[in-house]
Residue frames relative to the residue before (quaternion, step in Angstrom):
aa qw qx qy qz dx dy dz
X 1.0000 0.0000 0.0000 0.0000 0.00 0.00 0.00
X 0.3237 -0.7588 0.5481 0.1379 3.37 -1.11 0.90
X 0.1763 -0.7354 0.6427 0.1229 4.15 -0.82 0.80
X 0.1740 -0.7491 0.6388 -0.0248 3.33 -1.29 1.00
X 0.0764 -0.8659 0.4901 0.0651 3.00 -0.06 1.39
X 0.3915 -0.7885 0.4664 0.0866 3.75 -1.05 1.13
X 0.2859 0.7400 -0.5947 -0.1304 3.62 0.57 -0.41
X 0.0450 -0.8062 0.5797 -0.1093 3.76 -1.23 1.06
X 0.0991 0.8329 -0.5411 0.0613 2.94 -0.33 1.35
X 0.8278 -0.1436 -0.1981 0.5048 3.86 -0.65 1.50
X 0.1282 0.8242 -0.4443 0.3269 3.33 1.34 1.58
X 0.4927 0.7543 -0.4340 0.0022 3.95 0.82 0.37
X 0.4561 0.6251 -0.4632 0.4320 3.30 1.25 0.55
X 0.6832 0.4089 -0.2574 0.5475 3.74 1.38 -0.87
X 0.5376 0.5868 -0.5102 0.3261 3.40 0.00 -0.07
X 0.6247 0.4498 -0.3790 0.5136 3.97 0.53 -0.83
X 0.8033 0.3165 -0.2003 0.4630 3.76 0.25 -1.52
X 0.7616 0.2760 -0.4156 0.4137 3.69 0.91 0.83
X 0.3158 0.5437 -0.5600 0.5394 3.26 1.19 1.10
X 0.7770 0.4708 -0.1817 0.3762 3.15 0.40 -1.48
X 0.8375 0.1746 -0.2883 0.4302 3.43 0.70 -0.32
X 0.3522 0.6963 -0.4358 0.4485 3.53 1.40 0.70
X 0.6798 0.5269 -0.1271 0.4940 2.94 0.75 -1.81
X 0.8555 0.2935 -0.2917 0.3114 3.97 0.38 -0.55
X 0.2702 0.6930 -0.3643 0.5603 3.11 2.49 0.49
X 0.8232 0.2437 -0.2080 0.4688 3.53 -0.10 -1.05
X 0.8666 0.3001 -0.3324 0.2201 3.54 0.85 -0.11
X 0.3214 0.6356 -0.4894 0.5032 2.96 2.04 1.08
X 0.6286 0.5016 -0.3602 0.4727 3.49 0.78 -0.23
X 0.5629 -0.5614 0.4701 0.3833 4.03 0.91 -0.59
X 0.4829 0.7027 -0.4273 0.3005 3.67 1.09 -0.64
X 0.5698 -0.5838 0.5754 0.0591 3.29 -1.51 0.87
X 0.2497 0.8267 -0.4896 0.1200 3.87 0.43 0.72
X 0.1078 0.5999 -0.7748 -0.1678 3.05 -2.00 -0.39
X 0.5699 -0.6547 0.4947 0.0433 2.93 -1.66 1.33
X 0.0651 0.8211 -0.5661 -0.0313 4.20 0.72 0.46
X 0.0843 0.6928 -0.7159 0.0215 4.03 -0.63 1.09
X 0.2458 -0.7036 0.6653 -0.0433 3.19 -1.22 1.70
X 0.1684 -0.7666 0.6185 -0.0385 3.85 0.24 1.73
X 0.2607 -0.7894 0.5555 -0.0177 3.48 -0.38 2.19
X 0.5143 -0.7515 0.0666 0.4079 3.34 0.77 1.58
X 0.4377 -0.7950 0.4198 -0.0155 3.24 0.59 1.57
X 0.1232 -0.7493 0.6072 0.2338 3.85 -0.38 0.58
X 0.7168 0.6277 -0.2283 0.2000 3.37 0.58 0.17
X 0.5472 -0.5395 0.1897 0.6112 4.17 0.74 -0.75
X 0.3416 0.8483 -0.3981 0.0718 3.16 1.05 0.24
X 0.5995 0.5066 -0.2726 0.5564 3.12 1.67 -0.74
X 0.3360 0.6625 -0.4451 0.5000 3.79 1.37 -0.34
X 0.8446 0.3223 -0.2047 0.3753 3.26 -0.24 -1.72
X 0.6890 0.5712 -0.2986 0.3314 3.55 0.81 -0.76
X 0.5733 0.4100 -0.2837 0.6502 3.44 1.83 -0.56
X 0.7210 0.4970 -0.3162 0.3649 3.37 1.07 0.56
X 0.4665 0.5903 -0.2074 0.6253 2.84 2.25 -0.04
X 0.5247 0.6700 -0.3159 0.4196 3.56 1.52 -0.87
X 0.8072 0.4399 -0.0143 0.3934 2.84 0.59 -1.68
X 0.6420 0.1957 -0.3528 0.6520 3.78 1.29 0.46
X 0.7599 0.3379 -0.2878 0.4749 3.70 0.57 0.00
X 0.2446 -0.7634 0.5398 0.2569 3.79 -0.02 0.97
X 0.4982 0.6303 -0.4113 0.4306 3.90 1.26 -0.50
X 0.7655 0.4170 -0.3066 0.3822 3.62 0.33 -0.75
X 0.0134 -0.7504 0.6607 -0.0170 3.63 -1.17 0.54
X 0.0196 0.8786 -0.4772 0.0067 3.34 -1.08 0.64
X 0.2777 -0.7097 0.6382 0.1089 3.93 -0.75 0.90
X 0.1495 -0.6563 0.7102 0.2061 3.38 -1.52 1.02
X 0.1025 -0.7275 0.5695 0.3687 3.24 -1.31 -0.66
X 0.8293 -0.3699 0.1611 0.3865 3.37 -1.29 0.28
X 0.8089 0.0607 0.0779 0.5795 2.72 0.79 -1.39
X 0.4782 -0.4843 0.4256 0.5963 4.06 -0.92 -0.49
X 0.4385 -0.6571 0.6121 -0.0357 3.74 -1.28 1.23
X 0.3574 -0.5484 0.5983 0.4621 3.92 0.41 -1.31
X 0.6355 -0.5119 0.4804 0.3216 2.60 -1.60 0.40
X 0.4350 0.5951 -0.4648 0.4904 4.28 0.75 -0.45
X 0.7056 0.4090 -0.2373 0.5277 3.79 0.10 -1.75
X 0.5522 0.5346 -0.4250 0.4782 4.42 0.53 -0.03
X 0.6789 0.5343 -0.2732 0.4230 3.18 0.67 -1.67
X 0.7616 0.3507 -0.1891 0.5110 3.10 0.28 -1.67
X 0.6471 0.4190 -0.4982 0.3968 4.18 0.18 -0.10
X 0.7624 0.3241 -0.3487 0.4383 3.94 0.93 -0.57
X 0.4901 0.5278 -0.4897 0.4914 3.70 1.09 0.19
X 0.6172 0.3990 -0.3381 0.5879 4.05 1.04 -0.25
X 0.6982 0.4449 -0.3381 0.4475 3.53 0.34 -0.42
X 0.4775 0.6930 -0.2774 0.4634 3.67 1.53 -0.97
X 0.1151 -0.8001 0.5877 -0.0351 3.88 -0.72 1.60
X 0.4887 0.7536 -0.3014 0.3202 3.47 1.76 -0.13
X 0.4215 -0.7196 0.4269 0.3495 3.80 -0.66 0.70
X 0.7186 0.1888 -0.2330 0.6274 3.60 1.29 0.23
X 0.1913 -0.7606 0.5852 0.2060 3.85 -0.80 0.46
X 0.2395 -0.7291 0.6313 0.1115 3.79 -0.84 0.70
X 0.0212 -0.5377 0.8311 0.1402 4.97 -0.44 0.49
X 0.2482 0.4968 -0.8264 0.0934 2.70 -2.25 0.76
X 0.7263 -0.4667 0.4273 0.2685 3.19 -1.73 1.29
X 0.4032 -0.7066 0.5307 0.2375 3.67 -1.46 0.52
X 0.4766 0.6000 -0.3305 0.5511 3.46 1.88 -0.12
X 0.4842 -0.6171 0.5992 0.1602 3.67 0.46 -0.33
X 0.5970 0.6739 -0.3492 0.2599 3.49 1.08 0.63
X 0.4272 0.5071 -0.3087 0.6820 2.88 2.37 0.03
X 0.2723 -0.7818 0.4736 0.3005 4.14 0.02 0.79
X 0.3504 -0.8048 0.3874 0.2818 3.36 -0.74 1.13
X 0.2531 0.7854 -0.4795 0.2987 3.55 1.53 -0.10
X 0.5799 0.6643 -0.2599 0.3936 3.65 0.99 -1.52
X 0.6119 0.5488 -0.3988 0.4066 3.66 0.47 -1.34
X 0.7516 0.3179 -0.3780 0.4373 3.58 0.23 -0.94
X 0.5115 0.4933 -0.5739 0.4069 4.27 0.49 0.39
X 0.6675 0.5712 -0.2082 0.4298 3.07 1.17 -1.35
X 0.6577 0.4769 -0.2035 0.5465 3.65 1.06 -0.16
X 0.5685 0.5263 -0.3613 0.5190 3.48 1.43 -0.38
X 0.6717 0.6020 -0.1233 0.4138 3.20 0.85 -1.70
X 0.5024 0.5221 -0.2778 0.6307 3.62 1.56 -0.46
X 0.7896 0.4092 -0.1677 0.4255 3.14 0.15 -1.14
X 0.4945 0.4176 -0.4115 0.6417 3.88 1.47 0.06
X 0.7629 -0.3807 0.3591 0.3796 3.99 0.35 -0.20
X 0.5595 0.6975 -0.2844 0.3459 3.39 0.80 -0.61
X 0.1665 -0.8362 0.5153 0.0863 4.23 -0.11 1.14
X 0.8250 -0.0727 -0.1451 0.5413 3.61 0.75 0.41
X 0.3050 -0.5806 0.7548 0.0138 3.61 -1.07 1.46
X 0.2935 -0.7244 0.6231 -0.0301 3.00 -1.49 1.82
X 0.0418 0.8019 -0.5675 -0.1821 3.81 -0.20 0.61
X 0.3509 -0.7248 0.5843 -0.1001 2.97 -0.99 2.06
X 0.5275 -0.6666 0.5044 0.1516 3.74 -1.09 1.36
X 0.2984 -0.7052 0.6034 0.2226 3.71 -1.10 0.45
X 0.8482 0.2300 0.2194 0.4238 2.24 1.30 -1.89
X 0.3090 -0.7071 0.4998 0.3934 4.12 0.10 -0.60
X 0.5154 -0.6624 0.4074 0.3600 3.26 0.38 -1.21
X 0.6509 -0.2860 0.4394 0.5490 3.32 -0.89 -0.93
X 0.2512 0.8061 -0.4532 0.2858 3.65 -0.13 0.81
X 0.5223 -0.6629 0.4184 0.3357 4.01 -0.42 0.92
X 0.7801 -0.2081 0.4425 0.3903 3.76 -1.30 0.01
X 0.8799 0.4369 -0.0252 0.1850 2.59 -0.49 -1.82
X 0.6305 0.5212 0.0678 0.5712 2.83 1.46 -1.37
X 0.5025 0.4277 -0.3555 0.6619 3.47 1.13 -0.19
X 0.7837 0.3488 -0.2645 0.4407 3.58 -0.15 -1.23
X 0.6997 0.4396 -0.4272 0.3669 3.66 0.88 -0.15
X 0.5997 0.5296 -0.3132 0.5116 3.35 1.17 -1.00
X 0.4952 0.6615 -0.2042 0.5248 3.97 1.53 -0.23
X 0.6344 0.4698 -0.2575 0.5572 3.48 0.81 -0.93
X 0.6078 0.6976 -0.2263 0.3046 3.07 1.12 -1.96
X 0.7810 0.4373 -0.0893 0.4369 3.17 0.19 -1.68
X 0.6522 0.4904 -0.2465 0.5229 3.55 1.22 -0.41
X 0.5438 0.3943 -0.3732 0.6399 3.50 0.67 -0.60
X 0.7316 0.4450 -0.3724 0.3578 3.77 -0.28 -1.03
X 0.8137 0.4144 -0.2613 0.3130 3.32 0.88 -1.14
X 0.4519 0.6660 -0.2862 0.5200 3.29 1.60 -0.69
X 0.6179 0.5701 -0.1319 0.5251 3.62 0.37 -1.33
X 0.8510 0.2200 -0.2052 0.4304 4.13 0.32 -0.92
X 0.2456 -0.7100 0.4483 0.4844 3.19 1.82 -0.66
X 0.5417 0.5939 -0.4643 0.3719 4.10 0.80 0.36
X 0.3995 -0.7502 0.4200 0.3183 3.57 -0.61 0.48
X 0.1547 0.9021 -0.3963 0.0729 3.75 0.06 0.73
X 0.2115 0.8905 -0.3662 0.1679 2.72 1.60 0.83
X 0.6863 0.3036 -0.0318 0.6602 3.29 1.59 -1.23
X 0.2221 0.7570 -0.5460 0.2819 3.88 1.15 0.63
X 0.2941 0.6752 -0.6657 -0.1202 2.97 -1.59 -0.07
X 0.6130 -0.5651 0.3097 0.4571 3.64 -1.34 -0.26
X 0.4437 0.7314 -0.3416 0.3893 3.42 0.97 0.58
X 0.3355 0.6852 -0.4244 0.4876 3.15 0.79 1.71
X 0.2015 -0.7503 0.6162 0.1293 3.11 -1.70 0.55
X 0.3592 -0.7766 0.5170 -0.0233 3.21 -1.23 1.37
X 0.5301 -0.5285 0.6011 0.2797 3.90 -1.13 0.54
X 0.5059 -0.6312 0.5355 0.2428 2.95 -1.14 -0.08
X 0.5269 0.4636 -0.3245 0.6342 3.12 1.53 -0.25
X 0.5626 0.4001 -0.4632 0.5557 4.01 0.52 0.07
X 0.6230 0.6134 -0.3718 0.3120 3.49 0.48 -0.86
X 0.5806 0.6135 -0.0748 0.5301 3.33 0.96 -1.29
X 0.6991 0.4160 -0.3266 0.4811 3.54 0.62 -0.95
X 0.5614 0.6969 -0.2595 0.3631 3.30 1.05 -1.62
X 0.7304 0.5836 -0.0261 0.3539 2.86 0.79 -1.76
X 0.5696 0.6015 -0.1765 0.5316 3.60 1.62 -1.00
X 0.6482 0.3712 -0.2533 0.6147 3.73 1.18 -1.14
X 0.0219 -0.7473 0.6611 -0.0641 3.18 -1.08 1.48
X 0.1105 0.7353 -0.6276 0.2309 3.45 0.84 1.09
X 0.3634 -0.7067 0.5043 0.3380 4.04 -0.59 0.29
X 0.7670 0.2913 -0.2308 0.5231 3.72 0.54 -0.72
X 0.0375 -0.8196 0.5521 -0.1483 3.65 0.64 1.48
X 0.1068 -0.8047 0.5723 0.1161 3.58 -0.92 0.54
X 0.1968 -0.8550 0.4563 0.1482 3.62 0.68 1.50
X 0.6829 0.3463 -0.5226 0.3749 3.95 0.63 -0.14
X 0.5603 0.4651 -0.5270 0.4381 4.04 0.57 -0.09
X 0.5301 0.6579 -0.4236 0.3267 4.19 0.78 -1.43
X 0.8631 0.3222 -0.1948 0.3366 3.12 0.10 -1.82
X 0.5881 0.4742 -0.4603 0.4663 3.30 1.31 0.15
X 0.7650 0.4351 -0.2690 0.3914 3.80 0.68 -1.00
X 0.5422 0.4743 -0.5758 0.3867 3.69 1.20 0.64
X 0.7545 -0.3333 0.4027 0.3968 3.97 0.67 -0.32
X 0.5710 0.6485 -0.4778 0.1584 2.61 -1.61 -1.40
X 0.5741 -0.5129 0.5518 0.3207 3.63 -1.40 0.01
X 0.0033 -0.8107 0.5642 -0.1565 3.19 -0.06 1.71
X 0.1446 0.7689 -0.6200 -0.0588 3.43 -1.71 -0.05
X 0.4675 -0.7335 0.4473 0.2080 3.45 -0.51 0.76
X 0.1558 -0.6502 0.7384 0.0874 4.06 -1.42 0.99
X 0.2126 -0.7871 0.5275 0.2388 3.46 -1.43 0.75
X 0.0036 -0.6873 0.7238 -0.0608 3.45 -0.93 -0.16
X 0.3286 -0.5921 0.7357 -0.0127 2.44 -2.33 0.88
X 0.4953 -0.7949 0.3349 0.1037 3.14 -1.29 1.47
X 0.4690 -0.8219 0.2521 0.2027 3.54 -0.28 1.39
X 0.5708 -0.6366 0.3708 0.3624 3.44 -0.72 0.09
X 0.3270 -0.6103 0.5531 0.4633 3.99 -0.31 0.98
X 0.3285 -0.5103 0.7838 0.1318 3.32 -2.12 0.80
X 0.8260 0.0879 -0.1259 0.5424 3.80 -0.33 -0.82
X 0.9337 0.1766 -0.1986 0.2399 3.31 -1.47 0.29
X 0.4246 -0.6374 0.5090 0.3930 4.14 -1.02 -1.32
X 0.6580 -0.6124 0.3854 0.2084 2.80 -1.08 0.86
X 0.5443 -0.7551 0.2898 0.2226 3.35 -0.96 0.99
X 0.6379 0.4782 -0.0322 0.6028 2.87 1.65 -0.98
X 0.0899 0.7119 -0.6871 0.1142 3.00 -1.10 1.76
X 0.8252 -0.2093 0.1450 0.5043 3.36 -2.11 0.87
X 0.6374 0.6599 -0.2423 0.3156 3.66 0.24 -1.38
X 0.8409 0.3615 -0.1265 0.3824 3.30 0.25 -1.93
X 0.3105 0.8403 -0.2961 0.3315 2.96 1.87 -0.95
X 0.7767 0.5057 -0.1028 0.3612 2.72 0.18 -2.42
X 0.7363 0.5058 -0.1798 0.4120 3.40 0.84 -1.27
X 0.7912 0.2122 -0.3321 0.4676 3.28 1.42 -0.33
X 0.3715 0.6962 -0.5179 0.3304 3.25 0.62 1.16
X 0.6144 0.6518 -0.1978 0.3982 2.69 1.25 -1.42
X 0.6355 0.5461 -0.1544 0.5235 3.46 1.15 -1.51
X 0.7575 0.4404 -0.1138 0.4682 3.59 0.53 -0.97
X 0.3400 0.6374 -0.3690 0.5848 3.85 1.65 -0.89
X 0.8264 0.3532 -0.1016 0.4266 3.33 -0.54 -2.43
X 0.5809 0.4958 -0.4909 0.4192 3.90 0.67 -0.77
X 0.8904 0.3987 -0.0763 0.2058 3.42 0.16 -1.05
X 0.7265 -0.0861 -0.0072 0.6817 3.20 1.66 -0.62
X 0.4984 -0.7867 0.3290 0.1561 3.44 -1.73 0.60
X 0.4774 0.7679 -0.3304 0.2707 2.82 1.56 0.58
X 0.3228 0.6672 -0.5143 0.4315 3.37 1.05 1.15
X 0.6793 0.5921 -0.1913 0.3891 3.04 1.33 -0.66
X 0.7167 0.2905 -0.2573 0.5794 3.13 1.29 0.06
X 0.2069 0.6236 -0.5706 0.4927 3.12 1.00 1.42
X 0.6649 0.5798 -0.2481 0.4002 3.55 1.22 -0.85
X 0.6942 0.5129 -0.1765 0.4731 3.28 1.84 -0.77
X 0.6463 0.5796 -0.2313 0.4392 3.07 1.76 -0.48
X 0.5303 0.4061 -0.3592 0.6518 3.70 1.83 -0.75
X 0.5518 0.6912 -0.3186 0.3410 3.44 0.32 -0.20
X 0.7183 0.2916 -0.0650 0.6284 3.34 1.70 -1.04
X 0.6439 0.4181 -0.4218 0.4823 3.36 1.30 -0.32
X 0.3585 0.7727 -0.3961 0.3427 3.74 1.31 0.04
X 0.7597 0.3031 -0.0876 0.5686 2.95 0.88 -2.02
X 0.4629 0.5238 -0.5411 0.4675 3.83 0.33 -0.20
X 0.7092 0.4758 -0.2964 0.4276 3.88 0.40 -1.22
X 0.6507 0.5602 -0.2348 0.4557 3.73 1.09 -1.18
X 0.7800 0.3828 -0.2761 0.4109 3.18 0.96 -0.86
X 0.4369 0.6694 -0.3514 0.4873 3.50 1.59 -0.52
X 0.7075 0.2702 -0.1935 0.6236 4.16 0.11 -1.62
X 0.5775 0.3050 -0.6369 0.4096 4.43 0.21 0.42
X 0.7022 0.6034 -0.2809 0.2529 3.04 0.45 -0.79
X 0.6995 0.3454 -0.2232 0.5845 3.52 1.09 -0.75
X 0.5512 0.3018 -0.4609 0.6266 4.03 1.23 0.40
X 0.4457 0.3844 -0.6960 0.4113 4.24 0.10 0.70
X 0.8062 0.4389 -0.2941 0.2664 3.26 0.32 -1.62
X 0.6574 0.5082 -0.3349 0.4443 3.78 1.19 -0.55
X 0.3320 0.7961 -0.2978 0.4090 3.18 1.91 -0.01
X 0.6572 0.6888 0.0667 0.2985 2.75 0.68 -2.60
X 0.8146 0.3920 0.0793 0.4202 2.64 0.90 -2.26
X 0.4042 -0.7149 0.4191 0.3872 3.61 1.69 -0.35
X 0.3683 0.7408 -0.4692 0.3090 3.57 1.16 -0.03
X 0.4431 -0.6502 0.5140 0.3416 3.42 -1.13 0.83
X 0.4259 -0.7356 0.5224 0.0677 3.51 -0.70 1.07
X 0.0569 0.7896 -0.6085 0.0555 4.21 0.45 1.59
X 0.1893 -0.7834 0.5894 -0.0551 3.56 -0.45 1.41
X 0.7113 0.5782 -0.3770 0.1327 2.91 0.17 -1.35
X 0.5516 0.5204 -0.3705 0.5363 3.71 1.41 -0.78
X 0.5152 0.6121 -0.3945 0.4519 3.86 1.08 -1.02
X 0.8318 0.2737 -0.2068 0.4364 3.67 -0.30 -1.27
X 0.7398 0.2693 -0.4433 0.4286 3.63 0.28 -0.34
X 0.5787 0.2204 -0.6164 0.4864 3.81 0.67 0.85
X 0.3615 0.7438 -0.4545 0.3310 3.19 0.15 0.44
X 0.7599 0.2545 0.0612 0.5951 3.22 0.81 -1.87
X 0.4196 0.6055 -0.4401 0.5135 3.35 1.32 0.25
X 0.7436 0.5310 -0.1823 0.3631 3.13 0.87 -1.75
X 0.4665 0.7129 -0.2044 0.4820 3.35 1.15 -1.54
X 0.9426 0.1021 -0.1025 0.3010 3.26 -0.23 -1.40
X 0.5228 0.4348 -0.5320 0.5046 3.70 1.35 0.46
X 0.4307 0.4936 -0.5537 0.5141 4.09 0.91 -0.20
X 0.7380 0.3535 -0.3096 0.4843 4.33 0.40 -0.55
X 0.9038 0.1233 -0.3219 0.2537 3.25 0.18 0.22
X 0.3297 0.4993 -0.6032 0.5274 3.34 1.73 0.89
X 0.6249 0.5370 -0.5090 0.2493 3.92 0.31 -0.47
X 0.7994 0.3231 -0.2242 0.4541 3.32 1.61 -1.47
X 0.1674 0.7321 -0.5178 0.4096 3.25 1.41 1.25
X 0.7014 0.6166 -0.1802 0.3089 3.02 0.63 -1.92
X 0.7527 0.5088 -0.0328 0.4166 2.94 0.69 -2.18
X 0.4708 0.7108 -0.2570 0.4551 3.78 1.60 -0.57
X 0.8792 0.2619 -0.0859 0.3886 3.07 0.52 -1.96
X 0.2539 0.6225 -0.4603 0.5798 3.49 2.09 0.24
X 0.7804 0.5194 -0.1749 0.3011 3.50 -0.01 -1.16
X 0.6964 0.4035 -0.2230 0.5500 2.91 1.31 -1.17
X 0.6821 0.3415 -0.3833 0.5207 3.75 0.77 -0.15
X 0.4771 0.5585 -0.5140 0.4430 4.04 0.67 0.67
X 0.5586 0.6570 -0.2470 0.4419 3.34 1.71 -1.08
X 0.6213 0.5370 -0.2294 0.5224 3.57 1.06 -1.60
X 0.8302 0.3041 -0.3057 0.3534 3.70 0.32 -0.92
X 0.6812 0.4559 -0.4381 0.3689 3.33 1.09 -0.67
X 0.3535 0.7344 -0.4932 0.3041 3.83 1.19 -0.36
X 0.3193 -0.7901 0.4594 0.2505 3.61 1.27 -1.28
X 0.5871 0.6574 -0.4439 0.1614 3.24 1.45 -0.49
X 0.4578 -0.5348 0.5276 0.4755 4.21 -0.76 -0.07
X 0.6795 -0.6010 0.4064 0.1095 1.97 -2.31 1.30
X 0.7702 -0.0368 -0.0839 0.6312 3.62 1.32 -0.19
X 0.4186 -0.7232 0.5389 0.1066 2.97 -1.52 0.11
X 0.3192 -0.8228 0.4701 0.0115 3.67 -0.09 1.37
X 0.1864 0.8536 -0.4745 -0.1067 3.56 -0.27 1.09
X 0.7414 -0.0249 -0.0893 0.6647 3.28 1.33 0.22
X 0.1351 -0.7912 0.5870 0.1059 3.21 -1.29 0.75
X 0.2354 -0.8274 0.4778 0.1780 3.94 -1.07 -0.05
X 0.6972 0.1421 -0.3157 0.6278 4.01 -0.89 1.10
X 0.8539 -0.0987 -0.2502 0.4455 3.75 -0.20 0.69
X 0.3665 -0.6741 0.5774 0.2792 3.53 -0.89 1.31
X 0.6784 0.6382 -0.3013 0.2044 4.00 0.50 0.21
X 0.5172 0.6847 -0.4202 0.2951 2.80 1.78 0.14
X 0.5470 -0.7396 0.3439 0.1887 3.56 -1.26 -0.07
């Protein structure tokens, strides 16, 4: 059996027309499914519709949570909730084409434990946004050594990946770098991102930003040695302006600092507190995990009273 995980968060126009057009993919083909939408506490009917999808499709099951979580804390609640010997994330918009799953299910079925869905394309999508979600993927990739330039969450997993996933209980997990950086016997489907039909995207220039950051620091430490680098351009600068007040020293020259030292100490002290910027928000996400608290919160779920 194959799980399709949904994570959907103020999706009530998409929820009906991606049951419906999931669901008649995998069962023109004969596949064994269930349908797992994880309503990221949506202000909207989405969880309506999904207990409304429950209830004419015995395939479909769904988990709210309390509150809205992210879209990481979805992934990782229907990939636990997921009873399938392979698991399949895909968007609730239908911008990852679900046509794909069934390559991605073939390609399983040749041996393969995790199918990468790899971009052609982006889409329709502002300037701006391109080049940020651009920056993004560079810094991230550069930074994990993993190429993720063309990543997305639009992949299928073994059950044995699943499990692994599942084992890291870090809270600020970053499931599109993970499922690449545990391994496994992988290969990669392309595809080209679709045009939204019903609603707007969640994700602007902004949020972007914010989850990079988060996801950057979740995953690797090499912001931190951004701290070692201003750190050395400091002293490269210190030693330069000691060096040219020995020699005006030397030289009897009248020695005009004052413009010198207050860029100086200008300089000095934003190199100190973007460093104890840095070193903060490290800190502050050691804070988040040791707290222990879970990554979501489950207040009601629908078609199987067993989920967790």
């Amino acid at each position: 059996m194959i799980s399709v995980v949904i994570p959907s968060y103020n999706e009530e126009g998409n929820v009906p027309r991606c049951e419906r057009v999931i669901s008649e993919i995998l069962e023109k083909e004969g596949i064994d499914y269930e349908l797992i939408f994880i309503d990221d506490g949506s202000k909207d009917n989405t969880w309506h519709n999904i207990e409304d999808c429950s209830k004419k499709n015995e395939h479909v099951r769904g988990v709210h949570f309390s509150r809205n979580f992210g879209k990481e804390s979805a992934i990782f609640a229907g990939l636990n909730a997921a009873y399938g010997d392979c698991c399949v994330v895909i968007d609730c918009d239908l911008q990852h084409p679900p046509v794909k799953i069934i390559e991605m299910y073939h390609l399983w079925e040749k041996g393969y434990e995790i199918v990468e869905g790899v971009k052609t394309s982006r889409g329709e999508e502002s300037k701006m946004h391109g080049f940020a979600a651009s920056c993004f993927y560079d810094i991230i990739s550069k930074s994990t050594s993993i190429d993720m330039r063309n990543a997305s969450d639009f992949k299928l997993l073994d059950r044995k990946a699943v499990n692994t996933l599942l084992n890291m209980h870090e809270k600020n997990a970053f499931f599109r770098a993970l499922s690449s950086w545990i391994g496994y016997n992988t290969t990669k489907v392309e595809y080209d991102v679709a045009e939204r039909e019903i609603g707007e995207s969640k994700w602007s220039t902004w949020s972007l930003i914010k989850y990079a950051v988060t996801n950057i620091a979740s995953f690797s430490a090499a912001p931190m040695q951004i701290v070692t680098a201003l750190g050395v351009i400091t002293l490269v600068f210190s030693l330069v302006f000691s060096i040219m007040t020995i020699v005006q020293k030397i030289n009897g020259e009248a020695i005009e600092g004052f413009t010198t030292v207050i860029i100086m100490v200008g300089f000095i002290g934003s190199i100190i507190m973007i460093s104890m910027g840095i070193i903060g928000y490290y800190i502050s996400k050691i804070y988040e995990e040791i707290k222990g608290r879970p990554r979501y919160i489950v207040s009601k779920t629908v078609g199987d009273k067993n989920v967790k």
